[in-house]
DOSEVO-8873 format. One line per 3 residues: number of its first residue (from 1); their letters; for each residue z, x, y of N, C-alpha, C, CB. Coordinates in pm, 1 decimal. Glycine has a CB too. Example, Ala and Ser with C-alpha at 12.3 -4.5 7.8 and 13.67 -1.06 7.14 Angstrom:
BEGIN
1> AS> 780.0:1319.0:-569.0:780.0:1230.0:-450.0:780.0:1320.0:-330.0:904.6:1130.8:-447.3  708.0:1285.0:-225.0:714.0:1367.0:-106.0:787.0:1290.0:3.0:572.5:1408.4:-59.8 $
***
This chain:
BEGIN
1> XXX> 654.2:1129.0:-838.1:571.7:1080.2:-728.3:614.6:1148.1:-598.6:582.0:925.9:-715.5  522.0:1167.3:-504.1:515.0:1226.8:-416.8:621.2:1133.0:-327.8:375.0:1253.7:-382.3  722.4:1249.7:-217.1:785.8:1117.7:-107.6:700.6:1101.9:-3.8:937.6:1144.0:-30.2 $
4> XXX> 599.4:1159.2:2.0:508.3:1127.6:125.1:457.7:996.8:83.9:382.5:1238.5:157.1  406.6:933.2:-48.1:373.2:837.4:-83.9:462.7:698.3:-35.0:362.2:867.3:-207.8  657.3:785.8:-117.8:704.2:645.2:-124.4:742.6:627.7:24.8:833.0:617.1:-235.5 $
7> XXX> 738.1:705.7:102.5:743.5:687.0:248.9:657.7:598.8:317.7:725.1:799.5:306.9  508.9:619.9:252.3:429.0:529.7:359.0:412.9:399.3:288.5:274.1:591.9:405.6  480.2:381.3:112.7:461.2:245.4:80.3:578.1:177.7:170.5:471.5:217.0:-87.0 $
10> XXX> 705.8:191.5:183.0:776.1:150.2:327.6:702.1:160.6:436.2:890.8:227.9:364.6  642.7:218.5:481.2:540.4:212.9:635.9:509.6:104.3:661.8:401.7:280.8:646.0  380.8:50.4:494.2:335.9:-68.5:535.9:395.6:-208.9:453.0:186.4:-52.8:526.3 $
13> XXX> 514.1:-207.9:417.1:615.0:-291.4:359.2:644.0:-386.1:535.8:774.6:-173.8:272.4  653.0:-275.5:656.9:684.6:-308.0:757.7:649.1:-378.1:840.2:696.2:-252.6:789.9  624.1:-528.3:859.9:480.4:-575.6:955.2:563.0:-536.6:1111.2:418.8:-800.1:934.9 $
16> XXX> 639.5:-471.5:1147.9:603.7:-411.5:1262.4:572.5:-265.9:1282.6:690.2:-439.5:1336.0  545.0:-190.8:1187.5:476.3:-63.0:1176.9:394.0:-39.5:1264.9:414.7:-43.4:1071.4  327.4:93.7:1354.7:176.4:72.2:1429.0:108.2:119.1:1325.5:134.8:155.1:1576.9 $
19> XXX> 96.5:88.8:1144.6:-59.1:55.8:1110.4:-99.9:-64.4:1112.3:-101.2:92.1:988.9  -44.3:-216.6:1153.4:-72.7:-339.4:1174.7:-76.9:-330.2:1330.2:25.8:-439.5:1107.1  -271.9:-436.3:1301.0:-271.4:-475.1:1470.0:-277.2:-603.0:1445.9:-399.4:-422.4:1580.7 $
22> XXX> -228.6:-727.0:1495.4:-239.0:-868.7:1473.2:-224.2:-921.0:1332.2:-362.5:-910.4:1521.5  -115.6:-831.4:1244.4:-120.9:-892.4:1120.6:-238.5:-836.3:1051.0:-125.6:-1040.1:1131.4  -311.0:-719.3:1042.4:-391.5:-704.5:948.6:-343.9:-512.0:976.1:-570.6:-787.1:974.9 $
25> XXX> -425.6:-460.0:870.0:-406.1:-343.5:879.7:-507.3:-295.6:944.6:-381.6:-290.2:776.0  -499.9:-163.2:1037.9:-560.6:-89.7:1131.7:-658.3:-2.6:1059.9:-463.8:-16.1:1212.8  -707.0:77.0:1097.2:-738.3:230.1:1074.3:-662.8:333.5:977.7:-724.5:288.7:1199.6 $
28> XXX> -595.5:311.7:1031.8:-496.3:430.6:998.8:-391.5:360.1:903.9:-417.4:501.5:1144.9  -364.6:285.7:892.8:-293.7:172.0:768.8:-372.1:206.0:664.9:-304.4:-10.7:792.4  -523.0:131.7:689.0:-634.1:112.3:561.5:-633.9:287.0:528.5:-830.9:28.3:620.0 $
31> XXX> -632.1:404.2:582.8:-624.1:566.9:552.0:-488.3:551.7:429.9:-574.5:686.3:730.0  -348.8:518.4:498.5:-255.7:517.9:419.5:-249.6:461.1:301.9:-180.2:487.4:469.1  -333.4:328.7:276.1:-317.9:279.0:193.0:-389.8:314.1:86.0:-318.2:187.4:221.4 $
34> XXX> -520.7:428.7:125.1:-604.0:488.2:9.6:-536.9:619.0:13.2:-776.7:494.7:28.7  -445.6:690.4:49.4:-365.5:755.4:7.4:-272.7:750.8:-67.0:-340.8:782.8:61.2  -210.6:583.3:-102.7:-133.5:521.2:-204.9:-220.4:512.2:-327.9:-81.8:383.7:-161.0 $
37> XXX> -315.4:439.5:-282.7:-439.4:405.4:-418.2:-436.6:563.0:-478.6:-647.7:346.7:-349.2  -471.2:634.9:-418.6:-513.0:740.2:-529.9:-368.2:782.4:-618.4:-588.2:892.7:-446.1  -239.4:778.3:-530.6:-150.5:844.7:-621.9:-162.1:775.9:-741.7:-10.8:851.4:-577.9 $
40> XXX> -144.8:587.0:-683.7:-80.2:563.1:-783.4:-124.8:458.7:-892.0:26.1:539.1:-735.8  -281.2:489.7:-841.7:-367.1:439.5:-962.9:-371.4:565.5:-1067.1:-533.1:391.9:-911.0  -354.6:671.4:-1086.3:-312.5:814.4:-1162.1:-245.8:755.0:-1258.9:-217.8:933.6:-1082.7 $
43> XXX> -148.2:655.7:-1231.5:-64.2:667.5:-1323.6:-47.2:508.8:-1381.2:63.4:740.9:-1265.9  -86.0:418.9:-1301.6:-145.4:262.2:-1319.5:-250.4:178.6:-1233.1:-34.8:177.5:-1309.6  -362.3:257.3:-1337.2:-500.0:170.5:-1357.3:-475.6:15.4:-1342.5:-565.7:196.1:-1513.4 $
46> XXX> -415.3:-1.7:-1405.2:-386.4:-200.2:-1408.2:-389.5:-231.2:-1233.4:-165.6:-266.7:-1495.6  -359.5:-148.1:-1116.0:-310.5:-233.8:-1022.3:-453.6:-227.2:-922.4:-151.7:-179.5:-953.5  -568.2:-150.0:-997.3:-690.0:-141.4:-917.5:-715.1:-248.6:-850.5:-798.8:-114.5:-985.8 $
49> XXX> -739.4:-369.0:-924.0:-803.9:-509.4:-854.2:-682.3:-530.4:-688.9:-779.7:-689.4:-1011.3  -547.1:-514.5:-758.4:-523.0:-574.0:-678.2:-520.8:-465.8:-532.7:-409.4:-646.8:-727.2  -533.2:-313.6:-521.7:-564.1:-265.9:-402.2:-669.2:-313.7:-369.7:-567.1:-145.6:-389.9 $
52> XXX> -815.4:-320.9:-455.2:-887.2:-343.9:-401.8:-913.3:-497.1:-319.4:-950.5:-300.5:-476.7  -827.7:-627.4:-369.3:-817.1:-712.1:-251.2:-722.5:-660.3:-137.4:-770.4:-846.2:-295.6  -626.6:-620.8:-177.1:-563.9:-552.1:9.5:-663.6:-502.5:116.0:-463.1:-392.5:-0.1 $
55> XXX> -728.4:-377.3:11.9:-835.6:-332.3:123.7:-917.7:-480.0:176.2:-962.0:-206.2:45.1  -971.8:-532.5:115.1:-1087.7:-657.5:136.5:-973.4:-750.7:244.4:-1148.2:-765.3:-55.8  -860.6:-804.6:211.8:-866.8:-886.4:340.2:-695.5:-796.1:417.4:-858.6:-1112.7:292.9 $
58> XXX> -687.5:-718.5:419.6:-621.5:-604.1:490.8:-500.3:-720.1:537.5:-728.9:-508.8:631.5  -456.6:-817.0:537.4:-324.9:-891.3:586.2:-206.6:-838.0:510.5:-331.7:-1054.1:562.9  -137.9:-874.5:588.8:16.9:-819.4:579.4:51.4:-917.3:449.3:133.4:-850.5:743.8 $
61> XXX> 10.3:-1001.9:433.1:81.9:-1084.5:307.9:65.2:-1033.7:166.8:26.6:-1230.1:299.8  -90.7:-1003.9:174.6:-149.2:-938.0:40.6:-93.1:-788.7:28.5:-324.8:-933.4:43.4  -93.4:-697.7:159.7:-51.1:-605.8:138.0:71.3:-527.3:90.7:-77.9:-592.2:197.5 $
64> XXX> 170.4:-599.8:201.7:307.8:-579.6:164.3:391.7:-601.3:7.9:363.7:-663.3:255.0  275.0:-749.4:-15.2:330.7:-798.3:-219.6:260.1:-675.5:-269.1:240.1:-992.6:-328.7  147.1:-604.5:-283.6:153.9:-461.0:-400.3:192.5:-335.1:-347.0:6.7:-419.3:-468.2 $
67> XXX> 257.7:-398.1:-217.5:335.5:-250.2:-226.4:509.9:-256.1:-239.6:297.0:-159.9:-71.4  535.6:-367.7:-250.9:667.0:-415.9:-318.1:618.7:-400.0:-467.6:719.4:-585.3:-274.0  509.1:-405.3:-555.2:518.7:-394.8:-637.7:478.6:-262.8:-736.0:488.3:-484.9:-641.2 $
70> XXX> 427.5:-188.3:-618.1:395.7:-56.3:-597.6:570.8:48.2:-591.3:290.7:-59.9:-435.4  635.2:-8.8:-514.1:764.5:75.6:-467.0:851.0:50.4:-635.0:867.0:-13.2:-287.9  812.4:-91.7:-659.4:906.7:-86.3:-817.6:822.3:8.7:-888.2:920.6:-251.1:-924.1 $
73> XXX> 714.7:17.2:-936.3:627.6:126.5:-1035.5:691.8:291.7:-984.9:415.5:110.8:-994.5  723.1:330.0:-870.6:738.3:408.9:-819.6:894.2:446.1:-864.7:694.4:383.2:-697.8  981.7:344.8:-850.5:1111.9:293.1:-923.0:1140.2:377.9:-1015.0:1107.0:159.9:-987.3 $
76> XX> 1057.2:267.9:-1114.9:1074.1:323.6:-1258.1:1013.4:420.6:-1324.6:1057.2:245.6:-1332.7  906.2:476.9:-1207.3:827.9:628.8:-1263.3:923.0:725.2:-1225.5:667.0:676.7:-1187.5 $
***
């Protein structure tokens, strides 16, 4: 896996990062985070649904849990 990837899954692990504005993700967060989706649905399909609720309600709560669970897949790949 790319470290540009596991770099920005720490980015938004961070709720004080500037891709969060008020607890949700920005612009440029929601960019990063379909830059995660593509790596690392490549290699696990299973975690589609759950990017696709991150994107849908963009909060730091939903987001940060698949990318903690994103950084372990990343782990053990």
């Amino acid at each position: 896996m790319d470290d540009a990837v596991s770099r920005y899954v720490r980015e938004l692990m961070d709720p004080y990062s500037p891709y969060y504005s008020n607890g949700l993700l920005n612009s440029e967060g929601m960019t990063l985070l379909k830059v995660i989706a593509r790596s690392v649905l490549a290699l696990n399909p299973s975690l589609k649904a759950r990017f696709a609720k991150a994107r849908r309600l963009r909060d730091y709560e939903h987001v940060s849990s698949l990318m903690a669970d994103v950084a372990e897949t990343l782990g053990s790949g």
